[in-house]
C-alpha positions in Angstrom: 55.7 1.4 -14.5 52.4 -0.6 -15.2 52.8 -4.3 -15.9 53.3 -4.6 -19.2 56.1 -2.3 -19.2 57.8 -4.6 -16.0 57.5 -7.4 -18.8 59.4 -5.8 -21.4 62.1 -4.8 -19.1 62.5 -8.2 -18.0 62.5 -10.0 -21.4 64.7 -7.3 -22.4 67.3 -8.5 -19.7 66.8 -12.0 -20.8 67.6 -11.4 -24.2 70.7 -9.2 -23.1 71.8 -11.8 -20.4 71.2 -14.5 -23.3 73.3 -12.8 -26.0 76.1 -12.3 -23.6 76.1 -15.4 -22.5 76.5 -17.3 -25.7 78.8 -14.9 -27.3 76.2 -14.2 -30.8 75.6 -11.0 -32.2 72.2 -10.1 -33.0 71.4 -7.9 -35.8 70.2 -4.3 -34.5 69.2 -3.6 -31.1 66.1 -5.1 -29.3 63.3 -3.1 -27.6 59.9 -3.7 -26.1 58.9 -7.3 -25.4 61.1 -8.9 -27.6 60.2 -12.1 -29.2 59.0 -13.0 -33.0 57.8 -10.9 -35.6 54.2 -11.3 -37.0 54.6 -15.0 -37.9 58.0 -15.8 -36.9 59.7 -17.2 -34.4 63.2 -16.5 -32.5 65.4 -19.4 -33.5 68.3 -18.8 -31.4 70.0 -16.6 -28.9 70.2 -12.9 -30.3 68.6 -14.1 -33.4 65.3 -13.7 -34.8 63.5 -14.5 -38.0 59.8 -13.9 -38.9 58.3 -11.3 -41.5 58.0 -8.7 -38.7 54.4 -7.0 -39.4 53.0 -4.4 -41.2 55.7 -2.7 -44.2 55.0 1.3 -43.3 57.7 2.5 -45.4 59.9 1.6 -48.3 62.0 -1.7 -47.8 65.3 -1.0 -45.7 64.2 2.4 -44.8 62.9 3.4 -41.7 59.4 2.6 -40.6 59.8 -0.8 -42.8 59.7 -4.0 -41.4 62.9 -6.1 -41.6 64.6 -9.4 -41.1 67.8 -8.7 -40.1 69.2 -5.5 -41.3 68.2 -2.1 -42.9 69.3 0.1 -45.9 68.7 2.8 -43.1 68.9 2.8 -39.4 69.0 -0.4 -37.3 66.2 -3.7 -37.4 64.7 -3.3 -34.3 62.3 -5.9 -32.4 59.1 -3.9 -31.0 56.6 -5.0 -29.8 55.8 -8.8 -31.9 57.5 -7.0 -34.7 60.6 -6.1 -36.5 61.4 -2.3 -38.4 64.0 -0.5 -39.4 64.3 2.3 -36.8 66.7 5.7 -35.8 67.0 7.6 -32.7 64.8 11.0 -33.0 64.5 14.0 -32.5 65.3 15.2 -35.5 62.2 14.5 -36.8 60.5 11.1 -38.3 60.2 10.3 -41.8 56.6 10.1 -43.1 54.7 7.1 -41.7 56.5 6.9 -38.8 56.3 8.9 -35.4 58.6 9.5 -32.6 57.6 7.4 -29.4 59.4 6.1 -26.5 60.1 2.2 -26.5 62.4 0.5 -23.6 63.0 4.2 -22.3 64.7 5.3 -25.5 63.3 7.8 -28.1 63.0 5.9 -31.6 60.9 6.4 -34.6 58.6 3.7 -35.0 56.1 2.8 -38.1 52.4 4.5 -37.8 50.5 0.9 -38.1 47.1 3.2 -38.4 46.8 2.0 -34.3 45.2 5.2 -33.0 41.7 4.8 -32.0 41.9 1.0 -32.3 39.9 -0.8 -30.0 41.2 -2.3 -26.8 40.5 -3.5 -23.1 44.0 -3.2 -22.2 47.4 -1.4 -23.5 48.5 -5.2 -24.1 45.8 -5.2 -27.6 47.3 -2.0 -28.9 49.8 -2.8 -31.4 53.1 -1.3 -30.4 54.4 -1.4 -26.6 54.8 2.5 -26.4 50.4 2.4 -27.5 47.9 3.2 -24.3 44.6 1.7 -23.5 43.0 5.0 -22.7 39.1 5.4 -21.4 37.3 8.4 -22.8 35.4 10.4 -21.1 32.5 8.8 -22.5 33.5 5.2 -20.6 34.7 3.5 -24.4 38.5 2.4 -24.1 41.1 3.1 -27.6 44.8 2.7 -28.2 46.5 6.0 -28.1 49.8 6.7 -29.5 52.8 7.6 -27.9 53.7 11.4 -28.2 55.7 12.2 -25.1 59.0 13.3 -26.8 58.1 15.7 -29.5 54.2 16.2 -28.6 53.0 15.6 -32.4 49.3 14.2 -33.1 47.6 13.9 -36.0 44.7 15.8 -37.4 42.1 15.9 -34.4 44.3 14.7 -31.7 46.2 16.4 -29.7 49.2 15.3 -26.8 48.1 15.2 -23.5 48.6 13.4 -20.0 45.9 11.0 -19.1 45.3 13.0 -16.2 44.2 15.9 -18.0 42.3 14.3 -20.5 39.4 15.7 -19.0 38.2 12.7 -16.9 39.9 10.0 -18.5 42.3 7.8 -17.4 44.9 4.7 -18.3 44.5 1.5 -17.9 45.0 -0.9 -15.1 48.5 -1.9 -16.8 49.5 1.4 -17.1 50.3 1.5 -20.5 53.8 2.0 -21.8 56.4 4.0 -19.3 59.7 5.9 -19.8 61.0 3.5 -17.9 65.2 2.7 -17.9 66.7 2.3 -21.9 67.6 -1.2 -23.2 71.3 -1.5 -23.1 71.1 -1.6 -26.9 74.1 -4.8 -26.9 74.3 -6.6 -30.0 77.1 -5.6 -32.2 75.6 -4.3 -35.0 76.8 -1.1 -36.2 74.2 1.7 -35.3 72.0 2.4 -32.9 68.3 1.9 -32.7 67.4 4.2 -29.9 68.5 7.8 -29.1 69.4 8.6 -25.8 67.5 7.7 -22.3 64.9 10.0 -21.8 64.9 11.6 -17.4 62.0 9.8 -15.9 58.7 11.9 -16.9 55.4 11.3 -17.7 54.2 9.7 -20.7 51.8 11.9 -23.1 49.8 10.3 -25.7 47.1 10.9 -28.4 43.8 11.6 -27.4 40.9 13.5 -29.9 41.3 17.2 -29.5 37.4 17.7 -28.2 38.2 15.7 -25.0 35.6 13.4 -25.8 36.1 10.0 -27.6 37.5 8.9 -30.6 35.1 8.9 -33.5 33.0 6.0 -35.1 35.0 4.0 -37.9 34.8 1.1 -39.3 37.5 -0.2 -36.9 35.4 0.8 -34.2 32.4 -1.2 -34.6 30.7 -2.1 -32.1 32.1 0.1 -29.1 29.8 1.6 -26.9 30.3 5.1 -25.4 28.1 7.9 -23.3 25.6 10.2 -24.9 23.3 12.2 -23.6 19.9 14.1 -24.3 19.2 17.7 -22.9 16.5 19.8 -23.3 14.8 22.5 -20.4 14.1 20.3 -18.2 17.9 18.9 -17.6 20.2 16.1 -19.6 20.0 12.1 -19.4 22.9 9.9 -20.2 23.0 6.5 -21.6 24.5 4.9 -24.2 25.2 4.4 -27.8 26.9 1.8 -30.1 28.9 2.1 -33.0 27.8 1.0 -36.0 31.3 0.7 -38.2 29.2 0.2 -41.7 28.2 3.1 -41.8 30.6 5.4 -39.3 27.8 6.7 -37.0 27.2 6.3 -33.6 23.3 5.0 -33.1 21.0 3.7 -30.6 21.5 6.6 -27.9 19.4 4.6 -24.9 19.3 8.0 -23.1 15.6 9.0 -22.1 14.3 12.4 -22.9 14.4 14.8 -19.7 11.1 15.3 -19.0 9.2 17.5 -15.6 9.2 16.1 -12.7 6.2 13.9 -11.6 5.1 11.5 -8.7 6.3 8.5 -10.4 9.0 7.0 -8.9 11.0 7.9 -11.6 13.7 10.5 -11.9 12.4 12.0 -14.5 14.6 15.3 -15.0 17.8 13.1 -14.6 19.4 14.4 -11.7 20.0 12.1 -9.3 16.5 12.5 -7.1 13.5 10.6 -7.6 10.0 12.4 -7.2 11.8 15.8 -6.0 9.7 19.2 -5.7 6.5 20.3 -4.5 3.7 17.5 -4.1 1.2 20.0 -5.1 2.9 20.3 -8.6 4.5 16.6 -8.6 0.5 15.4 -8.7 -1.0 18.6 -11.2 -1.6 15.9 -13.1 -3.9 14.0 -11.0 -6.3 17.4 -11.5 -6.9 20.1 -9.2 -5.1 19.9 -5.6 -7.8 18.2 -3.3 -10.3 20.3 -1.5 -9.1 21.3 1.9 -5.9 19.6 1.9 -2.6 18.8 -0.4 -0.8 16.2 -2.2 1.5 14.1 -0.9 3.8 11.9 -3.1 5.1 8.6 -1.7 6.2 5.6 -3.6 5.7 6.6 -6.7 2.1 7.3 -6.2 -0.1 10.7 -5.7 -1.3 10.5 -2.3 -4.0 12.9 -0.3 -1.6 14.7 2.1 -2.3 16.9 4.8 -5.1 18.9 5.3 -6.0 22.1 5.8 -6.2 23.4 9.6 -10.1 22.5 10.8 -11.2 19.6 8.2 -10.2 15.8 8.0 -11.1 13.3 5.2 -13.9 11.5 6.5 -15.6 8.9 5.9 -12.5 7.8 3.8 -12.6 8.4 0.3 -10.4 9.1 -3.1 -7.7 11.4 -2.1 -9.3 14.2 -5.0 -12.0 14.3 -2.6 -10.0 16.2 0.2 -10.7 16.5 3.5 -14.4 17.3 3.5 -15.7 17.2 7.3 -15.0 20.3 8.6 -13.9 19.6 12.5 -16.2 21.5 15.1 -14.9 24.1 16.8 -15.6 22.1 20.1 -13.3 19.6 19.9 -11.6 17.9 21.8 -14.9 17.0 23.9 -14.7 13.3 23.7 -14.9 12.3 27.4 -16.8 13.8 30.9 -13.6 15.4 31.5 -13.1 17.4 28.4 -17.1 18.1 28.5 -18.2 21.7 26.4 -20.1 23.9 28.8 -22.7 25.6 26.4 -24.7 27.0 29.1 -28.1 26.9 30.9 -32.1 26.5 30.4 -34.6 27.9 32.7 -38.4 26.7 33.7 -39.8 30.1 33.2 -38.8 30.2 29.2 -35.8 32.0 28.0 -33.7 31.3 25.2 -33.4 27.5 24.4 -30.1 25.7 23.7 -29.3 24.7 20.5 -26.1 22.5 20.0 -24.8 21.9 16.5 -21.7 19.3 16.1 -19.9 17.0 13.4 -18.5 13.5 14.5 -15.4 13.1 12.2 -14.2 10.0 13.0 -15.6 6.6 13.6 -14.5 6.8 17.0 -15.7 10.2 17.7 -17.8 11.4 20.7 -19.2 14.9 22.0 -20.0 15.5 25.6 -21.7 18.7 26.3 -22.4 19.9 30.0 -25.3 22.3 30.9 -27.4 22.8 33.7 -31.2 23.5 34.0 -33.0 25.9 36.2 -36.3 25.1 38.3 -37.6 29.0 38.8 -40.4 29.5 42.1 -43.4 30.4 40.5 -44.9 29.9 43.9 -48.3 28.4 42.9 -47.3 26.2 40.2 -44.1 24.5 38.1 -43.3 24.9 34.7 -40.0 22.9 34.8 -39.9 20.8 31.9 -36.6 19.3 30.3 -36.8 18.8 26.6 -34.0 17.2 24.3 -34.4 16.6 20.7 -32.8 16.0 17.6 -33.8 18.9 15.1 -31.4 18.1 12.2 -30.7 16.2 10.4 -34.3 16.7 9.2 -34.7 12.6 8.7 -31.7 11.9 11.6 -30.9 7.7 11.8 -27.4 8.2 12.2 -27.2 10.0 15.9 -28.4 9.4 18.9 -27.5 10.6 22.8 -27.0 9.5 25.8 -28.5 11.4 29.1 -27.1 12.3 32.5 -29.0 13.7 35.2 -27.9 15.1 38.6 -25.4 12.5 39.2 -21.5 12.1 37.9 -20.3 12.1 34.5 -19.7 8.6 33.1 -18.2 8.3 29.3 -20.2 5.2 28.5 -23.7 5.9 30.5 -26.0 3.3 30.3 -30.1 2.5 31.2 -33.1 4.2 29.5 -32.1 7.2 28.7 -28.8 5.8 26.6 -28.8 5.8 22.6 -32.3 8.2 22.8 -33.3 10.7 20.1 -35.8 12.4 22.6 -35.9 13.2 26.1 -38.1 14.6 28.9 -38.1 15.3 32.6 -41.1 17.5 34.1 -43.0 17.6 37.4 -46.2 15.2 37.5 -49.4 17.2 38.2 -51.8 15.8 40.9 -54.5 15.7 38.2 -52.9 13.0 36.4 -52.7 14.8 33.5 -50.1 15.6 31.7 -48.4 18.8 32.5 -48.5 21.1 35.4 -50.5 21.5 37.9 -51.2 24.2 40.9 -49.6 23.6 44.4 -51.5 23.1 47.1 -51.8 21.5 50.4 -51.7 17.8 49.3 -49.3 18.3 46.4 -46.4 20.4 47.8 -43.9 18.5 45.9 -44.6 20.3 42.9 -43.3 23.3 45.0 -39.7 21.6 44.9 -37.0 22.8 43.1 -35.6 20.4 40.3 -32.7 22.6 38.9 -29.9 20.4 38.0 -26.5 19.8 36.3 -26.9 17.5 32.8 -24.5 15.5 30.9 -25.1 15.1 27.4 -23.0 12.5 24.9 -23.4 12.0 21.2 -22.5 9.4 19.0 -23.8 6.9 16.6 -26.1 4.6 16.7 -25.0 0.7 15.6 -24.4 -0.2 12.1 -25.3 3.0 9.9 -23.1 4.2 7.3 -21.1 7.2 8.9 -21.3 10.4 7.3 -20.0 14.1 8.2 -23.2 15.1 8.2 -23.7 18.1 10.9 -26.2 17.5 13.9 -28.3 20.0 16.1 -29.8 19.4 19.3 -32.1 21.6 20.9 -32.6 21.9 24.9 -35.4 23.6 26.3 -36.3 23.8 30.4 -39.6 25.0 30.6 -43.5 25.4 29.4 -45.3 22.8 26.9 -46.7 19.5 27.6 -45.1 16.4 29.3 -45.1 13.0 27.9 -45.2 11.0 31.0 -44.4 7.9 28.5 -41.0 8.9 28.1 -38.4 9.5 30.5 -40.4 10.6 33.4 -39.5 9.4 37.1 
């Protein structure tokens, strides 16, 4: 039994224990909550006085509201009213309705209650009315039907359980309950016969959804929704009781799914899908790479196997700088071996490489090899740049003969061009033939080289590609440079 029903049974034992007590006879028997009519006021014990609410039937008959006595049936108090009531089944005269007040079947007026608005079963007119919430989150008074099971046009009699996902109110409502003991000693009876303890039925509109807009109605707010292809929003709407129509839906229109931090398809999940189609509108996916959608925002994601995006730059560039396929070769230790030069020719080195990061370095590891041409010495070293065509972004860094370091320093660091040949004894440049006083021409110079590239201070970085080209032998020797 909710709360409200707990007070009726109580003030229905006081007004028992009260009538006993003082030996008066009230007229009729008293259900519900007890107390005046619409206006009145209870002037003694058993007694009450007051014009008892609205008239639904004929004066005296049953459904009317009454003083003291009736032409038909007994005066009943229900509720904060008085009517003339009879114990049903059989059916109810017109404008009335069978419903279950204090526990006992009675016929009580039809005050035009259904559908009225309400926060709890205490605003509803009659004691055996229900707050109910609709489906659709707006609450309305719903009549009692539990003992014959008969609604109106569009209503139809259900528990509040299976009115779809519905429910009663925190006070419960009115309950079967135990009867009034009905004392009073007027002739008649207002209530039929206890009902067994079951559960109460009421009212509810026959679509499971909420009652409609009326004027009585104005201003309750309910659900609605809005569905199209893409999926359905909810929100809400407000009656509008001039004119019987529910307006203002607030519901969004379902719309695809983008990188917005919106759910825009209402379901539940926020930016949901692939990235690649979450961002379509951005434009085309980025060159070499995806989209990636975080916080809201369209974001360059990862990219494709063999390119990063660099230098930095607007995710619809992509990742531009294709890695070189000799990476990782960023220290002595992890130095690319691309082979070997000789003095007498040959094919010549040619190293090509990206730097892809700011931090990027390539160390490359060849050896060169001093051929006995017996009566002279071609063995010259030659390193160059050869692209880019108009190179100020790279330079190197050259070790000869001795151990790797990863930051070499001394003349031959941060270089564009280097050379290493044999000194002739004519002073000129290039070779010259061995003889007796020049025998260290005759020496072999094949050795192990270290080569690092990076850039030099303060350009702009680029993924431009380099090439460096390493020959060993032949051509002249600029004893300016980098000769011992």
């Amino acid at each position: 039994m909710g709360s409200s029903g707990v007070v009726r049974t109580v003030l229905l034992g006081l007004v028992i224990g009260v009538a006993a007590g003082f030996a008066a006879c009230a007229q009729g028997n008293q259900f519900g909550t007890g107390g005046g009519g619409v206006g009145g006021s209870v002037t003694g014990p058993g007694s009450v006085t007051g014009s008892g609410g609205a008239d639904a039937g004929p004066t005296g008959m049953i459904g009317s509201a009454c003083t003291d006595t009736c032409a038909e049936g007994t005066c009943t108090v229900i509720g904060n009213g008085k009517y003339c009531t009879q114990a049903c089944p059989p059916a109810c005269p017109d404008g009335t309705y069978c419903s279950i007040i204090g526990g006992n079947p009675i016929c009580v007026p039809d005050l035009g209650q259904e559908c009225g608005k309400c926060t709890a079963s205490t605003d509803c007119k009659l004691p055996s009315d229900s707050c109910l919430t609709a489906p659709a989150g707006d609450s309305f008074c719903a009549r009692d039907c539990t003992v014959d099971g008969v609604c109106g046009n569009g209503f139809v009699c259900t528990g509040a359980a299976s009115y779809a996902d519905g429910g009663v109110g925190t006070d419960g409502g009115a309950g079967g309950g135990s009867a009034g003991s009905g004392s009073g000693g007027a002739s008649g009876s207002g209530g039929g016969a206890p009902l067994p303890s079951a559960p109460n039925r009421w009212c509810v509109p026959d679509d499971g959804l909420s009652c409609p807009c009326s004027p009585g109605r104005d201003g309750v707010t309910n659900a609605c929704a809005v569905t199209n292809s893409f999926g359905t929003c909810a929100g809400m709407e407000t009656c509008n009781g001039a004119s019987s129509t529910w307006m203002g839906c607030s519901a969004m229109t379902p719309a695809m799914e983008i990188c917005n931090g919106k759910d825009d398809n209402c379901n539940g999940q926020i930016d949901e899908g692939d990235p690649n189609m979450l961002c379509s509108f951005e434009g085309a996916q980025p060159p070499n790479a995806n989209w990636a959608c975080a916080n809201g925002m369209c974001q360059l994601g990862t990219c494709d196997a063999g390119w990063t995006a660099y230098p930095p730059g607007p995710a619809s560039a992509g990742c531009a700088c294709q890695v070189d396929a000799n990476e990782p070769n960023g220290s002595c230790a992890a130095a690319k071996s691309v082979g070997s030069v000789t003095s007498t020719g040959g094919t010549p080195l040619v190293i090509s490489g990206t730097l892809s990061s700011d931090t990027d370095v390539d160390y490359y590891a060849f050896t060169t090899t001093d051929v006995n041409e017996t009566t002279t010495n071609s063995y010259h070293v030659a390193i160059s740049f050869t692209a880019p065509a108009a190179n100020t972004e790279f330079v190197f860094d050259v070790t000869r003969g001795t151990p790797c370091v990863d930051a070499p320093t001394g003349a031959a660091a941060s270089i564009t061009t280097y050379d290493w040949c044999v000194n002739g004894t004519d002073g000129t440049n290039g070779e010259a033939p061995c003889g007796p006083t020049a025998t260290n021409h005759c020496t072999d110079y094949s050795s192990q080289y270290y080569l690092r590239v990076h850039r030099a201070a303060g350009v702009t970085a680029t993924c431009t590609q380099y090439q460096i080209t390493v020959t060993g032998g032949g051509g002249t020797c600029d004893l300016t440079q980098k000769c011992p």
